[in-house]
N, C-alpha and C positions, 0 to 999 in steps of 0.2 A: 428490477426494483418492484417491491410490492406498494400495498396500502396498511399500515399500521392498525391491526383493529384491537382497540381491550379488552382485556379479557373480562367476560360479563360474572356479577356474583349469582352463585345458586345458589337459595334459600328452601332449603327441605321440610316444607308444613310437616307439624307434628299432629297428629290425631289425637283425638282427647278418646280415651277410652270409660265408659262406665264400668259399674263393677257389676254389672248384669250379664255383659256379653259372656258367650259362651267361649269356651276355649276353642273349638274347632275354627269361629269367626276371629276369634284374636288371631288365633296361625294365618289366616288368611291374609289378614289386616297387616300384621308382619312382613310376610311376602312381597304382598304388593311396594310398603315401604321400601322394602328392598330394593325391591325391581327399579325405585325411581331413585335411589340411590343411584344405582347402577349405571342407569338412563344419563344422571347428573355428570358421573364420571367420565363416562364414555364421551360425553359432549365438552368437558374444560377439559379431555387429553385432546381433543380435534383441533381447538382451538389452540391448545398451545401449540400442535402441529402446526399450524397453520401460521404463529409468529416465528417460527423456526423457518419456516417456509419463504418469509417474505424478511428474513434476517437485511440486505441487503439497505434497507430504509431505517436512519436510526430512529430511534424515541427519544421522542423530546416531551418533556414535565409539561409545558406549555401545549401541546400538539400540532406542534409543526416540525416538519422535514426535509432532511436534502438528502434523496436518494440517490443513490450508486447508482451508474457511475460519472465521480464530479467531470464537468468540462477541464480542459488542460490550462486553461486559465480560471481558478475559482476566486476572483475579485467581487465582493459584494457593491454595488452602489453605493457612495459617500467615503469610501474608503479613501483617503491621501494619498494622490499620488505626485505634489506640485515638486519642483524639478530641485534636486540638493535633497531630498527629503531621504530620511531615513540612512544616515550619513554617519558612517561606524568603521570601525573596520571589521572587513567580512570573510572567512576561508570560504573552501571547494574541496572535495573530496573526489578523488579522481576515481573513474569507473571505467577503465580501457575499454575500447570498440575496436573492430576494423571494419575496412570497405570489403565485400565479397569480390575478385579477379581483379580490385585494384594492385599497381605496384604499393608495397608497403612504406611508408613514410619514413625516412631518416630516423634514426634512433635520438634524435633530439626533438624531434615534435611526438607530442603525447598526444592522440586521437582519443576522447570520450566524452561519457557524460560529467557534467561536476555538479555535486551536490551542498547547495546552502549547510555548511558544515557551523553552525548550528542553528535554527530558528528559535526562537524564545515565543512565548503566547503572552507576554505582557504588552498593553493595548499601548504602553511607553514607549518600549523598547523598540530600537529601529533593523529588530530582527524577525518581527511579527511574520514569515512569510517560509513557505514549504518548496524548496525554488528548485529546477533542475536543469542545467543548461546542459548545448551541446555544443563542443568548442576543440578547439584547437591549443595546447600550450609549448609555446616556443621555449626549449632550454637555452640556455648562453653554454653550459658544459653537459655532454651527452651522460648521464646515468648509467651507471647498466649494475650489475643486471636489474632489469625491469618489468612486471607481468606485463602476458601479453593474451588477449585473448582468442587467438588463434585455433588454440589449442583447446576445444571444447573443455575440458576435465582442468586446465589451467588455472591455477586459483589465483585470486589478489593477494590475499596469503598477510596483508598489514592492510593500516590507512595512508594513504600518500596522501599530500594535502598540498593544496597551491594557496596562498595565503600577501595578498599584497599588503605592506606595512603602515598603511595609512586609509586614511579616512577617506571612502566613495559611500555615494547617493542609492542606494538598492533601489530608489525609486526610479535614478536614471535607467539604471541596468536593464529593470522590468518594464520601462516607457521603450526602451529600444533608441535612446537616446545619447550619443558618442560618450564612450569612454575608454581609455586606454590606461588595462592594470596589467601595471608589472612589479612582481615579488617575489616569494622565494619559492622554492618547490623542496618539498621534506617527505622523509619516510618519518611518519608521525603526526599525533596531532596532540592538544590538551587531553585527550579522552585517553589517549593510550597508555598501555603501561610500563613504558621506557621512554625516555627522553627523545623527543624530535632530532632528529639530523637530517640537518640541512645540506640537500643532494646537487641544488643549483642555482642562480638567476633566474628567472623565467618569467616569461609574458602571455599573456593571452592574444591568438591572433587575431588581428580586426578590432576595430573600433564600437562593432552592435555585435551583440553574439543572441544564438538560437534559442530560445526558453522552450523545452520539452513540458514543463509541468511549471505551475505558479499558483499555490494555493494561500490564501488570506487565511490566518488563526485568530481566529477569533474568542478573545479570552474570558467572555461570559457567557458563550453557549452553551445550552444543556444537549445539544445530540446528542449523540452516542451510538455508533452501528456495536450489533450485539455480534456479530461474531469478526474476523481476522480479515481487514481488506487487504491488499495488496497491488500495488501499479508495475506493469512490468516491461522493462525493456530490454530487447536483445542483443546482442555481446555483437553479432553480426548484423553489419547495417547491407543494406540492397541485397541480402539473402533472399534462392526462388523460394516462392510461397507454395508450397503444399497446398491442394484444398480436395483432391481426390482422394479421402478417407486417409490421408498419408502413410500409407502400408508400405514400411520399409525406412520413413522417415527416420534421419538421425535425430538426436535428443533436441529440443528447441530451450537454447542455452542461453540464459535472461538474470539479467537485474531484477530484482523485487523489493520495490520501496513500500513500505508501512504506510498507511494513509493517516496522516498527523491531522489532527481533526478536535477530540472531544479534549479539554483541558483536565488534566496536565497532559495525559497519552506520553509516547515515545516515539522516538525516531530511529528509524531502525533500514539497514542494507541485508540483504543476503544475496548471495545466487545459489542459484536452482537448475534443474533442469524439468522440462516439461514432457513428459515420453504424450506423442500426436497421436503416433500409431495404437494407442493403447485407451485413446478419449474413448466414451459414452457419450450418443445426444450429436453425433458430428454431421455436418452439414457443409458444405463450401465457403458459406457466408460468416458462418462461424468459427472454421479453424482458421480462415483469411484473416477477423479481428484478434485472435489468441496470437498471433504473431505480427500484430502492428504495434511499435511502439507505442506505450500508451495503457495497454489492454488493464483490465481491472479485475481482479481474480477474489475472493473470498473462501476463507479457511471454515467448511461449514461445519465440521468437527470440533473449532476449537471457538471458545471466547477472546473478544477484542481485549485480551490484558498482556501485560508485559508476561508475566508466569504462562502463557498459555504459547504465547509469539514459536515464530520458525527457530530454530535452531539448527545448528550443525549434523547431518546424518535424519534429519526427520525424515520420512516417508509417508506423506499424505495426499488426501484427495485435493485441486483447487476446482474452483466452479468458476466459470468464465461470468461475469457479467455485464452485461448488454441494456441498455438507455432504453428503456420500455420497449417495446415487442417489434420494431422496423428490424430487427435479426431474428429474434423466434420466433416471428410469423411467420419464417418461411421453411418452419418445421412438418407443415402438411399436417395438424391434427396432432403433433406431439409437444404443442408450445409449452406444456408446464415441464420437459424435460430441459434441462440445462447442459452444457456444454459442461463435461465432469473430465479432469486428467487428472492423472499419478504425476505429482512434485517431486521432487529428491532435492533436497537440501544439500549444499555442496560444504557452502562456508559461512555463517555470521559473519560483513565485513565488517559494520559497524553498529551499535545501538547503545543509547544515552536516553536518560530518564529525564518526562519533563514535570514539570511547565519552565524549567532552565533550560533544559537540556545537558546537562553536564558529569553528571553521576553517568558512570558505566550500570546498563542493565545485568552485567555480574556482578554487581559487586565489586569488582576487584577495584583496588586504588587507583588512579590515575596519576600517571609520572610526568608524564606529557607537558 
């Protein structure tokens, strides 16, 4: 994360010429305007290099910031959390995982991450919040067939959704405070464009479950990061970690959630993969955090707009980012390089248009 600086205006004195001067003195006189023309230019391209630079911090009207990368809990002070609060009913969006040499789980427990399937930025609404758990769901009747992440190149290929038919507390959930949901489990959701069916019974196992990410939306801020964040988590849990330049590493095969942030923005899934062996800027310390759930990546090619977003088949660069310099300092003299990989786009699972969340980011109708 940078420092936001503005960009300053350049004012080009004009010279008053007589009608004395000689022509030889006016060419001169010319010239040199030139040259501070020049001067001018060369100095508002630096600087604009230099907001491209420090993209990571967004602008705000006001000037103030919250730079990349947020904590996995982004709850502002005064925010409501008292107990019943925020009391709706809520889906999940199923992100399959597996344990690395684990035996693999009965084909009626679904091992991932779920994702608050939808947060809304209305300061009303008891959806306000960017939430991502990591859980266990119990079928009553086994599914099949069902993706499975094992298979690096495996796609999720729909949205599954776990959906309990009644009214809970999000505030409970995000406090860490007993609940026990059980609902239905569907290939489908409202977003999609065929109708939900309904695959099973299902519950969540345990009473508190794991919050990976919990961000507050807050729906009068002016932020705004200028270009593509992304959070990302990987398909294989207790994977070894590479950190020896990973030469020879297979693909590092990850979730990438959209960072919901600036009102309306979007909410948006894909997976990816990450080629390690092919980073720029690599260090131990560094490709250790590009493979911890969590990691914060920014698309420095592209603008934070839904037209700009990942799509299916993209091949771009991501830039890893890191919580002020406690990891790039131990660059040895190379701290303004960044941790730079080639993404590969696999699949869009899911993306909806906010400040509802509800519109599909194609267009396309929702049957769901």
């Amino acid at each position: 994360a940078g420092v936001f600086v503005p960009i300053a205006h350049h004012w080009l004195a004009s010279e008053q010429q007589s009608t004395g001067i000689q022509s030889r003195a006016m060419s001169s006189s010319i010239a040199v305007s030139w040259a501070r023309v020049g001067r001018c230019v060369l100095a508002l391209g630096s600087v604009l290099l230099l907001l491209i630079a420090v993209g990571a911090a967004p602008v705000h009207a006001g000037g103030g910031h919250t730079p990349l990368p947020l904590p996995a809990r982004a709850i502002p002070a005064g925010v409501d959390l008292s107990p019943g609060g925020r009391s709706s009913v809520h889906g999940w969006l199923w992100l399959p995982t597996y344990v690395v040499g684990a035996v693999p789980p009965p084909p009626s427990v679904l091992r991932g991450y779920w994702v608050h399937h939808t947060p809304e930025f209305w300061s009303t609404s008891p959806h306000d919040f960017q939430l991502l758990l990591h859980a266990e769901l119990e079928l009553a009747t086994a599914a099949a067939p069902l993706p499975s992440a094992r298979s690096p190149r495996a796609l999720v290929g729909s949205e599954f959704t776990f959906t309990p038919p009644y009214d809970f507390s999000l505030n409970d959930l995000i406090e860490h405070r007993p609940l026990r949901l059980v609902g239905n489990f569907f290939n489908g959701s409202f977003d999609t464009t065929f109708e939900r069916i309904k695959l099973s019974d299902a519950k969540l196992v345990g009473s508190t479950q794991r919050i990976a990410l919990v961000h507050y939306l807050n729906e009068t801020s002016r932020d705004r990061y200028l270009q593509l964040p992304y959070i990302s988590f990987p398909r294989a849990e207790d994977a070894p970690v590479c950190t020896d330049e990973c030469k020879g590493a297979p693909p590092l095969d990850l979730y990438l959630t959209h960072v919901v942030f600036t009102n309306p923005d979007f909410d948006q899934v894909v997976h990816g993969h990450v080629n390690l062996t092919a980073c720029t800027g690599k260090t131990a310390a560094l490709l250790k955090e590009a493979q911890r759930p969590g990691a914060t990546w920014r698309i420095a090619q592209r603008a934070n707009s839904v037209a700009a977003r990942l799509v299916t088949g993209d091949a771009v660069t991501a830039e890893l980012v890191v919580r002020g310099d406690e990891l790039a300092g131990q660059r040895a003299g190379a701290r303004d390089l960044p941790l730079e990989c080639p993404l590969a786009v696999l699949e869009e699972i899911h993306c909806v248009l906010g400040p509802d969340f509800g519109p599909r980011c194609d267009g396309l109708p929702e049957a769901g």
